[in-house]
BAKEMAR-763026 format. One record per residue (C-alpha): residue number from 1; chain; y, z, x. Coordinates in steps of 0.1 Angstrom, whole numbers, plus 5000, padded with zeros to 4 digits. Example, Ala and Ser with C-alpha at 12.3 -4.5 7.8 and 13.67 -1.06 7.14 Angstrom:
// residues 2
<1; 'A'; <4955; 5078; 5123>>;
<2; 'A'; <4989; 5071; 5137>>;
// end
This chain:
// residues 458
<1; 'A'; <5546; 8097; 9154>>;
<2; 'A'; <5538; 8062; 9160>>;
<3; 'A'; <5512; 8042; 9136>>;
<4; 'A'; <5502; 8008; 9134>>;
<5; 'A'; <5498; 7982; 9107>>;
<6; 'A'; <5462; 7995; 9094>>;
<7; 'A'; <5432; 7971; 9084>>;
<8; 'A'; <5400; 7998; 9089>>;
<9; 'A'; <5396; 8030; 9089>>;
<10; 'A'; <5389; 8051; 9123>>;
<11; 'A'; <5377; 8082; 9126>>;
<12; 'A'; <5412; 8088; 9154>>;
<13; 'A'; <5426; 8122; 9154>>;
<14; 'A'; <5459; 8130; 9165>>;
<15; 'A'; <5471; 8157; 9183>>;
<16; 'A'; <5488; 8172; 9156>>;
<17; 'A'; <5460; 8171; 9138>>;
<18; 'A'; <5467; 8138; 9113>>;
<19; 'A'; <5442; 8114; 9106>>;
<20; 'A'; <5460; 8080; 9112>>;
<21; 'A'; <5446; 8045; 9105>>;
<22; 'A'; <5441; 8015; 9133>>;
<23; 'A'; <5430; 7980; 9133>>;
<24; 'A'; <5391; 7979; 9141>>;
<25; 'A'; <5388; 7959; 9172>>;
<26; 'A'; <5357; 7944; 9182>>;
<27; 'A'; <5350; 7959; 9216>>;
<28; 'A'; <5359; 7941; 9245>>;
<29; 'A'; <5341; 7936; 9282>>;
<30; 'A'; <5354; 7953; 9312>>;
<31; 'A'; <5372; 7930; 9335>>;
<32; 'A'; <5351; 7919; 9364>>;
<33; 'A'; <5357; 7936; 9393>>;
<34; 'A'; <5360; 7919; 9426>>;
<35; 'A'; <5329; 7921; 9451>>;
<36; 'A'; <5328; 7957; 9463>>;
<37; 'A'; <5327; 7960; 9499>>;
<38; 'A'; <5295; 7976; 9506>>;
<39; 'A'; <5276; 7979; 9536>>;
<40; 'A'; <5254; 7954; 9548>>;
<41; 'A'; <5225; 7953; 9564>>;
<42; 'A'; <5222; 7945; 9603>>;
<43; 'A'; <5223; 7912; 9610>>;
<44; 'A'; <5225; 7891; 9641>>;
<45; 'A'; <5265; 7883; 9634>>;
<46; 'A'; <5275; 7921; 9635>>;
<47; 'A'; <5267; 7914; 9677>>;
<48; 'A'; <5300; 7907; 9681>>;
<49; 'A'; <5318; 7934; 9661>>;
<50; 'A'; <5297; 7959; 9674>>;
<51; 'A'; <5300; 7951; 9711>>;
<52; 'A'; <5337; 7951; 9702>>;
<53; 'A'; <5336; 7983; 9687>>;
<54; 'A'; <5318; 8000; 9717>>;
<55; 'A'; <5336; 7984; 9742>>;
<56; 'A'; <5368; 7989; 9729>>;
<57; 'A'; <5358; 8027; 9728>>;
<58; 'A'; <5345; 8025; 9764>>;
<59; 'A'; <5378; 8009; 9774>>;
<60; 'A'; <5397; 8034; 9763>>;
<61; 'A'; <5377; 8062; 9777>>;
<62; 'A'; <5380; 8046; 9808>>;
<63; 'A'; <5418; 8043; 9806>>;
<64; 'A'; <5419; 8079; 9804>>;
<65; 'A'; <5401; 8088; 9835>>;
<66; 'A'; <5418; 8065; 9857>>;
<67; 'A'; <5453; 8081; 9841>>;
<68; 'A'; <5443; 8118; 9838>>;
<69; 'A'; <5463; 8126; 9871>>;
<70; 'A'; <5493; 8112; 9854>>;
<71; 'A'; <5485; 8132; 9828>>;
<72; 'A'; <5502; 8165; 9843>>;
<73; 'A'; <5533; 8148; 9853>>;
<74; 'A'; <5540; 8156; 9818>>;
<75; 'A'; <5522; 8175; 9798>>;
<76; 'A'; <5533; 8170; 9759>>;
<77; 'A'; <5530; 8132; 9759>>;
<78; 'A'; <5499; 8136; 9783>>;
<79; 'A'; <5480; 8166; 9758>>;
<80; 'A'; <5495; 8140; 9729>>;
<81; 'A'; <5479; 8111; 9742>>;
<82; 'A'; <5444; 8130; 9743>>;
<83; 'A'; <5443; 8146; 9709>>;
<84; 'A'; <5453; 8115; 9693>>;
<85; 'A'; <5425; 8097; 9710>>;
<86; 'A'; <5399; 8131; 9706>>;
<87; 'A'; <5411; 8133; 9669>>;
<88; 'A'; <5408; 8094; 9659>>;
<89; 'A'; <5372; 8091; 9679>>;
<90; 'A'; <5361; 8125; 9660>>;
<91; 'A'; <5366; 8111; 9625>>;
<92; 'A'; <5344; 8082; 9630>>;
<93; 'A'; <5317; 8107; 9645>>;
<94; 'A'; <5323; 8132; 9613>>;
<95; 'A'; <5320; 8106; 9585>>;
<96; 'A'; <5284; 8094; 9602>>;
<97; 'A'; <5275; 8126; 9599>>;
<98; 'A'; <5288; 8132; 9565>>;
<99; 'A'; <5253; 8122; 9536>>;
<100; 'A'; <5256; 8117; 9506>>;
<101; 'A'; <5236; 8137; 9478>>;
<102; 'A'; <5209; 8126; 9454>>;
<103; 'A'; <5210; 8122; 9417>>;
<104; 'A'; <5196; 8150; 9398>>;
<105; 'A'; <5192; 8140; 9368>>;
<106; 'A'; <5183; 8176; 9356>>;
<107; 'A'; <5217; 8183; 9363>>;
<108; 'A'; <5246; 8170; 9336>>;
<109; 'A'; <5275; 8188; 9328>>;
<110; 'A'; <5300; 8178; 9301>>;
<111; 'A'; <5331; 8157; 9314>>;
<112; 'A'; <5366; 8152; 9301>>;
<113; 'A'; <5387; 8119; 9311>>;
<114; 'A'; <5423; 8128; 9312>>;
<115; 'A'; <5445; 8100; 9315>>;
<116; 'A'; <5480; 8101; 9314>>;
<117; 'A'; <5504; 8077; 9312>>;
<118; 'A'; <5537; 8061; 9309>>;
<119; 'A'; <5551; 8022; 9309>>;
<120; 'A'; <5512; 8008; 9317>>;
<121; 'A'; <5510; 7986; 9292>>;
<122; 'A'; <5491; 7956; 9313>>;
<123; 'A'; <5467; 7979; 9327>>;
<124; 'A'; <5462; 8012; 9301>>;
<125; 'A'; <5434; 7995; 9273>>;
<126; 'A'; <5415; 7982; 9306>>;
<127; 'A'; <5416; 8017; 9320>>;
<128; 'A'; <5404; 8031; 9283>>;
<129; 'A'; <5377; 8006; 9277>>;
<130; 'A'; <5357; 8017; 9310>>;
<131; 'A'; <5349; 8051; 9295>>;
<132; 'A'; <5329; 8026; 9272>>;
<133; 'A'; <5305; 8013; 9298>>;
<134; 'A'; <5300; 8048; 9321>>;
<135; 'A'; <5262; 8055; 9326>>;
<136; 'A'; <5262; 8092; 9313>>;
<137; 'A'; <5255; 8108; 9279>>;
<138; 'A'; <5273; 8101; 9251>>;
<139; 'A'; <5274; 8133; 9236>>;
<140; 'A'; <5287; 8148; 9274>>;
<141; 'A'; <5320; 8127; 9272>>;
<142; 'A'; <5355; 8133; 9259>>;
<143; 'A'; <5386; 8113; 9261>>;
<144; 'A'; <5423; 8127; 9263>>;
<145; 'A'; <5450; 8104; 9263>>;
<146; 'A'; <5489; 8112; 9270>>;
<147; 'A'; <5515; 8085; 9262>>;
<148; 'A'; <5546; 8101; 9287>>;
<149; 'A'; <5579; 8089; 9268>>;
<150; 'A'; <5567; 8049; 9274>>;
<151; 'A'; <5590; 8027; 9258>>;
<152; 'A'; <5571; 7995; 9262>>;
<153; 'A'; <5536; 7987; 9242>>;
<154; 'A'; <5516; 8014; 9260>>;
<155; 'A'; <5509; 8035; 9231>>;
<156; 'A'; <5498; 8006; 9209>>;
<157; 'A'; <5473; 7995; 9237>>;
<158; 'A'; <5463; 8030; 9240>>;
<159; 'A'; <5455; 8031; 9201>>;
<160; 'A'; <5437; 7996; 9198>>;
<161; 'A'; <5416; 8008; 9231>>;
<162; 'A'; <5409; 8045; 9216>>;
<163; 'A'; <5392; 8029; 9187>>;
<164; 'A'; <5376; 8005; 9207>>;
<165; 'A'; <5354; 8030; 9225>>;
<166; 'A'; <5350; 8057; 9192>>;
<167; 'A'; <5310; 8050; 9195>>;
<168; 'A'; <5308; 8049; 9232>>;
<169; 'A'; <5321; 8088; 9238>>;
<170; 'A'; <5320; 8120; 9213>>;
<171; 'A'; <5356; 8124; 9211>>;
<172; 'A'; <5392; 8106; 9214>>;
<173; 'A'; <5423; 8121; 9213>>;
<174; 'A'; <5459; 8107; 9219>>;
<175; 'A'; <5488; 8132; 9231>>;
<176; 'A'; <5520; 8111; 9222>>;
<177; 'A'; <5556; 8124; 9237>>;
<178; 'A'; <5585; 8108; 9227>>;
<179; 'A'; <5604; 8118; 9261>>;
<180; 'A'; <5592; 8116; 9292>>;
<181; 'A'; <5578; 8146; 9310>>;
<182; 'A'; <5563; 8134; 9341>>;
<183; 'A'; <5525; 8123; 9356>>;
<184; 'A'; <5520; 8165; 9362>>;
<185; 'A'; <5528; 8178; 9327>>;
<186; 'A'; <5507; 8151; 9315>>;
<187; 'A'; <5473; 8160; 9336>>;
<188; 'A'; <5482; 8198; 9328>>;
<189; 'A'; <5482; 8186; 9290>>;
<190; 'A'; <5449; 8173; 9291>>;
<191; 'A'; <5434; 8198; 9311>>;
<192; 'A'; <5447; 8225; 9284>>;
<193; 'A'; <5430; 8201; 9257>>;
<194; 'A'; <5400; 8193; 9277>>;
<195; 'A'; <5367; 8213; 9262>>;
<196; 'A'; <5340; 8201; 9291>>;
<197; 'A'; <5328; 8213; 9323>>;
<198; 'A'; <5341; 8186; 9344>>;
<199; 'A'; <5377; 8169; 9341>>;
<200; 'A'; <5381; 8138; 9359>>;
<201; 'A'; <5415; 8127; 9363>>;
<202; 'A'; <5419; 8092; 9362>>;
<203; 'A'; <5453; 8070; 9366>>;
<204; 'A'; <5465; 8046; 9337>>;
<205; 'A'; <5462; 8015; 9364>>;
<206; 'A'; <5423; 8029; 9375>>;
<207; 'A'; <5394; 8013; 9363>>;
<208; 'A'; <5357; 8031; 9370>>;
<209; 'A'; <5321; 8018; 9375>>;
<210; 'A'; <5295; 8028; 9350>>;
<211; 'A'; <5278; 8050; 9376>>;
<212; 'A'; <5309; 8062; 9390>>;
<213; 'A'; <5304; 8099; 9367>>;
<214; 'A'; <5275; 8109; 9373>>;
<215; 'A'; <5281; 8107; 9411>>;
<216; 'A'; <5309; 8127; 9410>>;
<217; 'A'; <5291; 8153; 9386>>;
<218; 'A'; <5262; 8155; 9410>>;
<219; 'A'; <5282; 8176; 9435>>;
<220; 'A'; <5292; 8202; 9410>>;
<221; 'A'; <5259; 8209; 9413>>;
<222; 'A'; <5271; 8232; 9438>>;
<223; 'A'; <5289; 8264; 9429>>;
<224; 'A'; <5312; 8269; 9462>>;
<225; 'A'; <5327; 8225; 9450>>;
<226; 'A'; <5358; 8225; 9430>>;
<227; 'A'; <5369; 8195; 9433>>;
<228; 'A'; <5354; 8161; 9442>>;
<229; 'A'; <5371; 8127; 9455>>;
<230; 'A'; <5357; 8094; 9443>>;
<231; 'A'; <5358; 8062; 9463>>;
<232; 'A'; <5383; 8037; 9454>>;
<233; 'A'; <5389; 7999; 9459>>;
<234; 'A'; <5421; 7979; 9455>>;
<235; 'A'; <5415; 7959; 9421>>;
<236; 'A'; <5446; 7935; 9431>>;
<237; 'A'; <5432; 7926; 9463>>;
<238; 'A'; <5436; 7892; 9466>>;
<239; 'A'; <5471; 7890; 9451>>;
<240; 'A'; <5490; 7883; 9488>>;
<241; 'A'; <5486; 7898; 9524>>;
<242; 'A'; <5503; 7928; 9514>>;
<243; 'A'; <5474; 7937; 9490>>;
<244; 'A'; <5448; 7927; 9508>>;
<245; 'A'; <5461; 7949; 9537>>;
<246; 'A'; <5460; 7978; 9513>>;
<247; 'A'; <5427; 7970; 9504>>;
<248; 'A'; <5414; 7973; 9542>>;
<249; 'A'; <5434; 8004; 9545>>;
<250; 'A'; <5422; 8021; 9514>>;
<251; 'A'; <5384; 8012; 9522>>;
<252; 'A'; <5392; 8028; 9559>>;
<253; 'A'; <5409; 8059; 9544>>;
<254; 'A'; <5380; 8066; 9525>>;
<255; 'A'; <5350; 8058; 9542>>;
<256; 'A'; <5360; 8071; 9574>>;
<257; 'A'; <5392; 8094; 9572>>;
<258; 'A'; <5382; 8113; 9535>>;
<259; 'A'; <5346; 8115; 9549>>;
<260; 'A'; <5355; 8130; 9576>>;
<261; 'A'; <5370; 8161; 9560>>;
<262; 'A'; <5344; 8162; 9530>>;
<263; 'A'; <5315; 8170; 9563>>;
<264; 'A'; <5336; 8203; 9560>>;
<265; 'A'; <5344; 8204; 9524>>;
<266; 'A'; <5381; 8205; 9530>>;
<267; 'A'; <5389; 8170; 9517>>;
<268; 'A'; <5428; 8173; 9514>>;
<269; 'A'; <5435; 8151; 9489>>;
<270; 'A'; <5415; 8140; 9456>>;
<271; 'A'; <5432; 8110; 9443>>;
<272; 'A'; <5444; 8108; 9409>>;
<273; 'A'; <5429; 8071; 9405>>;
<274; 'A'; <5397; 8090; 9404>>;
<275; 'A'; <5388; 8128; 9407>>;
<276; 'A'; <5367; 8154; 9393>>;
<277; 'A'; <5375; 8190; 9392>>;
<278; 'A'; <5355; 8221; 9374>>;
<279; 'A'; <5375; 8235; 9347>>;
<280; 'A'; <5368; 8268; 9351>>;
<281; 'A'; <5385; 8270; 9386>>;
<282; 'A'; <5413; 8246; 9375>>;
<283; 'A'; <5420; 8269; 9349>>;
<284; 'A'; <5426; 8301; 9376>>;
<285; 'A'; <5457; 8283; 9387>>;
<286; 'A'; <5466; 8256; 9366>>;
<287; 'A'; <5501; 8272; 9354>>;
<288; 'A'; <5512; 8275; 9389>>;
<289; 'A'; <5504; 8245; 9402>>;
<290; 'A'; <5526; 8230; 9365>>;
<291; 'A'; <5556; 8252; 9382>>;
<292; 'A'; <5550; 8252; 9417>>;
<293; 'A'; <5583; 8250; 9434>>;
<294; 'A'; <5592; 8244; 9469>>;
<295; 'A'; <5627; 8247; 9489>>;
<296; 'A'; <5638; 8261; 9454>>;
<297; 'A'; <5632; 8226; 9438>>;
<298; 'A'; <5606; 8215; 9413>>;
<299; 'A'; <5577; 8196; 9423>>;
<300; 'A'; <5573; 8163; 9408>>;
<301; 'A'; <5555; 8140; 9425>>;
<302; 'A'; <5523; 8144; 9452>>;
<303; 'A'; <5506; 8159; 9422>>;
<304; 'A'; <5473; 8149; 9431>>;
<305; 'A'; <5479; 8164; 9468>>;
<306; 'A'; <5488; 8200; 9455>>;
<307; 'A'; <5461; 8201; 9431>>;
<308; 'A'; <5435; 8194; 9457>>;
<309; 'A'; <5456; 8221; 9474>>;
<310; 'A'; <5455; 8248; 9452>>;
<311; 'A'; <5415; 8244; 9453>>;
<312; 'A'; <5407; 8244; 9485>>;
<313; 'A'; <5421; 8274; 9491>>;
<314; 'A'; <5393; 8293; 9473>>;
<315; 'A'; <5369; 8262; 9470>>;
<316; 'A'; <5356; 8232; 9486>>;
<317; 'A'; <5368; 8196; 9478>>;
<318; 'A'; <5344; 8169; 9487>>;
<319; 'A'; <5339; 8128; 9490>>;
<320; 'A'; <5312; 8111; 9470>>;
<321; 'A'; <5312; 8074; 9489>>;
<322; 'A'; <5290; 8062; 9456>>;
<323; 'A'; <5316; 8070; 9433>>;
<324; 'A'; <5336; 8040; 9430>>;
<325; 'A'; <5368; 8025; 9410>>;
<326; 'A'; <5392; 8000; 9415>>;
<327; 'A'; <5430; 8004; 9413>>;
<328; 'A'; <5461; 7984; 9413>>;
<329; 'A'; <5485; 7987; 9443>>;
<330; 'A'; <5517; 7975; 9448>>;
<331; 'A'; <5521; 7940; 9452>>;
<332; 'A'; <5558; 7937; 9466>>;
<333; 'A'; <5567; 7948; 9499>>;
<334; 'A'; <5597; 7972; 9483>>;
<335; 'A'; <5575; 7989; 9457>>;
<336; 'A'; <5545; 7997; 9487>>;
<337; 'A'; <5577; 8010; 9512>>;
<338; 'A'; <5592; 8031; 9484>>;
<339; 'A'; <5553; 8047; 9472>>;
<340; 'A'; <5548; 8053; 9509>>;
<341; 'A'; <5581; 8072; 9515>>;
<342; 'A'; <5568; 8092; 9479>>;
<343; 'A'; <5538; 8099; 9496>>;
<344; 'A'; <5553; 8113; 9528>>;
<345; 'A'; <5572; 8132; 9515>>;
<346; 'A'; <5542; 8148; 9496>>;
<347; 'A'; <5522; 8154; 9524>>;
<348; 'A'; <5549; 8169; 9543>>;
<349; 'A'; <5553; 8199; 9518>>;
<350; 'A'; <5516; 8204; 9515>>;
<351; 'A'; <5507; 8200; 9551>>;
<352; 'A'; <5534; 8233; 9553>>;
<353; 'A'; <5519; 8251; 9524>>;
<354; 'A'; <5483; 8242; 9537>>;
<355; 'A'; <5490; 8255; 9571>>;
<356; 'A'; <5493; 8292; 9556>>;
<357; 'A'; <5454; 8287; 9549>>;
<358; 'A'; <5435; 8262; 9566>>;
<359; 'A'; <5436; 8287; 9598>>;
<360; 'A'; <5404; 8306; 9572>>;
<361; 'A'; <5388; 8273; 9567>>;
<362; 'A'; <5355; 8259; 9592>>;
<363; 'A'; <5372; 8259; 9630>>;
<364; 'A'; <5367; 8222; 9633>>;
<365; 'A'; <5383; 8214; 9602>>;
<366; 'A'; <5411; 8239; 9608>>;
<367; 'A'; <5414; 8222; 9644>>;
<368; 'A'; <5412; 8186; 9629>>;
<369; 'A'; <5441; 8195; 9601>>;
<370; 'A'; <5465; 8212; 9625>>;
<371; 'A'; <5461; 8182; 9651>>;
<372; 'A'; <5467; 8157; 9627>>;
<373; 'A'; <5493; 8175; 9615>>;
<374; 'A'; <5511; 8176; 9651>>;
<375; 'A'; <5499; 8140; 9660>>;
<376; 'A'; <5519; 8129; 9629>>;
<377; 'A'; <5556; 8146; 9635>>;
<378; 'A'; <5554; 8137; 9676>>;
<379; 'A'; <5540; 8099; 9669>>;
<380; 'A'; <5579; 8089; 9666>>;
<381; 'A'; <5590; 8106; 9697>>;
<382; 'A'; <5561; 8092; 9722>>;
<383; 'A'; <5568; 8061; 9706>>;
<384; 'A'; <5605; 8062; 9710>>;
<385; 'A'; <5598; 8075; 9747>>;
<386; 'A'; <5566; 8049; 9758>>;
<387; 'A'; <5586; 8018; 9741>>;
<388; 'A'; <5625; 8023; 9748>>;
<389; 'A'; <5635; 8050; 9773>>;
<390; 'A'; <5608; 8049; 9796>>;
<391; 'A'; <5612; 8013; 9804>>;
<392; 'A'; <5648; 8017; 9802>>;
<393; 'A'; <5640; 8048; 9827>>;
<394; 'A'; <5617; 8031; 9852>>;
<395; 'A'; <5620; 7993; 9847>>;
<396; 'A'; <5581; 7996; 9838>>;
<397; 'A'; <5564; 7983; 9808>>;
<398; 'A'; <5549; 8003; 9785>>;
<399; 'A'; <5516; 7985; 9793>>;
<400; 'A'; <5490; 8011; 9789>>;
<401; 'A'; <5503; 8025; 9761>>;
<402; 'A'; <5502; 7992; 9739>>;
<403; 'A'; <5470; 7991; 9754>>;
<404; 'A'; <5458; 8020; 9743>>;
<405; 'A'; <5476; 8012; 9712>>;
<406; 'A'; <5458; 7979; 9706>>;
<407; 'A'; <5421; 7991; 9710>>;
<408; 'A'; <5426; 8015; 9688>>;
<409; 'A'; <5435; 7991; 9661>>;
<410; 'A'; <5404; 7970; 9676>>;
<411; 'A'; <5381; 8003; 9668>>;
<412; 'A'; <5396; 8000; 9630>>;
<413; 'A'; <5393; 7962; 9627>>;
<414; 'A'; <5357; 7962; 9642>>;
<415; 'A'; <5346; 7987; 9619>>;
<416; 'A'; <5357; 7970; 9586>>;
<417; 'A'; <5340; 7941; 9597>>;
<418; 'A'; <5308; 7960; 9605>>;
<419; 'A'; <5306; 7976; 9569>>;
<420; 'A'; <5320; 7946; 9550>>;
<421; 'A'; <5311; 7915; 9571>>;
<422; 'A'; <5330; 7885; 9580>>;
<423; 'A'; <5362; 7889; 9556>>;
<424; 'A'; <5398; 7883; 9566>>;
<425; 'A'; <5396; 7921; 9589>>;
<426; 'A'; <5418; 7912; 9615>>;
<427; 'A'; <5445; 7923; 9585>>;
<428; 'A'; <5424; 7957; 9593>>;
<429; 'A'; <5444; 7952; 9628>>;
<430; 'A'; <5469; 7942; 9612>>;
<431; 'A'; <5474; 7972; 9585>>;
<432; 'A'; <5470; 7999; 9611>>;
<433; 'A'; <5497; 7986; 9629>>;
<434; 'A'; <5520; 7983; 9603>>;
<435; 'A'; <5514; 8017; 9589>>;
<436; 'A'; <5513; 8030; 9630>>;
<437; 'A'; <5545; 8015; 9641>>;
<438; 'A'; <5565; 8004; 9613>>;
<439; 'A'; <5559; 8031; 9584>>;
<440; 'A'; <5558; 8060; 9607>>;
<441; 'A'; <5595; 8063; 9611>>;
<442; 'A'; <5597; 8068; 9570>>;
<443; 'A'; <5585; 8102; 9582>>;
<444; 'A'; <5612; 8117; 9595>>;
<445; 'A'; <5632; 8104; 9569>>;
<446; 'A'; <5613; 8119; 9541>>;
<447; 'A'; <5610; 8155; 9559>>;
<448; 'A'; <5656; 8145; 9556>>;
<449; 'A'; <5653; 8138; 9521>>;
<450; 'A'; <5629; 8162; 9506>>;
<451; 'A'; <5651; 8173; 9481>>;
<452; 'A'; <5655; 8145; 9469>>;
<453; 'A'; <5625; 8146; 9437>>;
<454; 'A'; <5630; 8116; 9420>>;
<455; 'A'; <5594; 8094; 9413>>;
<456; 'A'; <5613; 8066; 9434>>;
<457; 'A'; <5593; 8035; 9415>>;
<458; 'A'; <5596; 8042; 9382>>;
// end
């Protein structure tokens, strides 16, 4: 077990029950966050955006009237290129409808942070010294910490930020393992260890607002919710164009595409930068979600996926929009590719395992899930045939499909910059592109390489 050079004595209990000793740190501030996009009010400026936003929707229901007939020349790619443009239209319609909950302050379960971790020195003592600041009872709060086989400093920041926060929270303690067992055996760990109502599971590069837990807590309040999703903002932002990019994209993915599914309760996948989840139901499948196996391999990444999917199958999942926390993304264009082709892969196996289920869920969210699901594996086919061998076919550009193409980017970009206001969200255009025509064809790849279980960016 690893101790460091003592100077005060803490009151820091180990998980094998030792009392060790710690430097005393004077606590430290949270790092400022950058400005959270939040929605503005209506102003004069948002003409513009909004007009775009409506008549880039008008244009495109217009385009498919004058082409219906050409619809039934052939049917896939004609039934394809109405669901995709039913199904994108829908999600903006589904997260307006989706409200969010009030506060009830009669209402405060218990919560456990579990946070494990390996190799995170720069970002673990940040990601500890939040717990510090939440807005939310003392007494109600726990802290687990796992150190997964690091071999840089990330135990000794997790020490020095553990005694940082000893006043701020009732309890502290550190699970240390000298070999790495991966980011799934960790969260089971804590989960095991955890004594409170509500575990949140946060990621080692996650940092949350003070109010952040008692919004997620709030929806508990509801017997049939078993798991909730926060809302989270890239914390690297303004790094380079490939962060910022991110940024629009996870802001997008939240506040339209997660909302969406949470007017249903069928949120498909609570993030592990920040996610609650009741015990009690955890606790009905927690061992086989720890040795869930698929194709006769172990599962060991898309952990946060195929806990979310192990809920919902008896539960609902949720999205709490006022919940928020900031996380680091990649910043180099091979570690974002490599995460992406991680998380294909992920959603490929439990997209299959869902499908054996969502059929019992709400129709419309049953509906919504299985189109996606189809829109997903045929987008490199109708691509392949609208770009190459239909102009190769019929000496005819692929005109209205880029056009359709581009608006609904335009829909995207004119949204950001409706809820956010005048930032750089032409990258919105930008990012939907890239992840629409570039990253798509990492799909079929992944669904090739399954088997293949390795964490890919560690």
């Amino acid at each position: 077990m690893s101790t460091l050079s003592p100077s005060v004595t803490t009151r820091r209990i180990t998980s094998q029950g030792l009392r060790i000793t710690v430097p005393r740190v004077d606590p430290q501030p949270p790092l400022k966050n950058l400005p959270y996009p939040e929605k503005k009010r209506f102003a004069l400026d948002d003409m513009g955006p909004l007009f775009l936003f409506f008549i880039s929707l008008y244009v495109i229901l217009l385009l498919k009237m004058i082409t219906f007939q050409s619809l039934y020349d052939n049917i896939f790619f004609g039934f394809y290129s109405l669901l995709i443009t039913t199904y994108i239209l829908s999600r903006f319609v589904f997260a307006y409808l989706k409200k969010p909950i009030p506060y009830d302050e009669g209402y405060e379960p218990s919560v456990t942070f579990v946070v494990p971790a390996m190799n995170e020195e720069d970002n673990i003592a940040e990601t500890i010294r939040r717990f510090a600041h939440v807005d939310y009872p003392r007494e109600k709060l726990e802290v687990i910490l796992i150190n997964d086989g690091s071999t840089d400093g990330t135990l000794k920041e997790m020490w020095h930020a553990a005694d940082e926060i000893c006043d701020a929270v009732r309890r502290v303690e550190i699970v240390e393992w000298d070999k790495n067992k991966g980011k799934r055996h960790g969260m089971a760990a804590g989960a095991l260890k955890a004594k409170n109502d509500i575990i949140i599971f946060v990621d080692s590069d996650s940092f949350l607002e003070p109010d952040c837990v008692k919004h997620l807590t709030k929806y508990f309040s509801d017997p049939n919710v078993g798991a909730v999703s926060g809302h989270t903002d890239v914390f690297n932002r303004d790094t380079n164009i490939l962060t910022q990019m991110q940024a629009i994209r996870y802001y997008i993915s939240f506040k339209v595409y997660k909302a969406a599914e949470s007017a249903f309760g069928t949120v498909t996948c609570c993030p592990g930068c920040c996610s609650a989840y009741r015990r009690t139901y955890l606790m009905e499948f927690l061992n086989d979600w720890l040795n869930q196996k698929f194709m006769g391999a172990r599962c060991t990444f898309g952990d946060d996926r195929s806990l979310t999917n192990f809920m919902i199958r008896k539960y609902l999942a949720v999205y709490s929009e006022e919940a928020k926390a900031h996380t680091v993304v990649p910043d180099t264009f091979g570690k974002y590719v490599k995460q992406q082709q991680r998380w294909k892969k992920s959603w490929i196996r439990e997209t299959f395992i869902a499908s054996g289920f969502m059929w019992k869920k709400n129709p419309i969210a049953a509906l919504s899930f299985y189109s996606y699901a189809l829109l997903a594996f045929a987008s490199p086919i109708v691509f392949f045939r609208a770009m190459i061998w239909h102009p190769i076919t019929t000496q005819n550009l692929p005109i209205v499909y880029l056009l359709g193409l581009f608006l609904m980017l335009i829909i995207h970009g004119a949204y950001y910059r409706l809820q956010v206001g005048p930032r750089t969200w032409f990258l919105a255009i930008c990012s939907f592109w890239f992840n629409s025509v570039v990253l798509m064809w990492q799909l079929p790849w992944a669904l090739v390489t399954m088997n293949d279980t390795r964490w890919g960016t560690r």
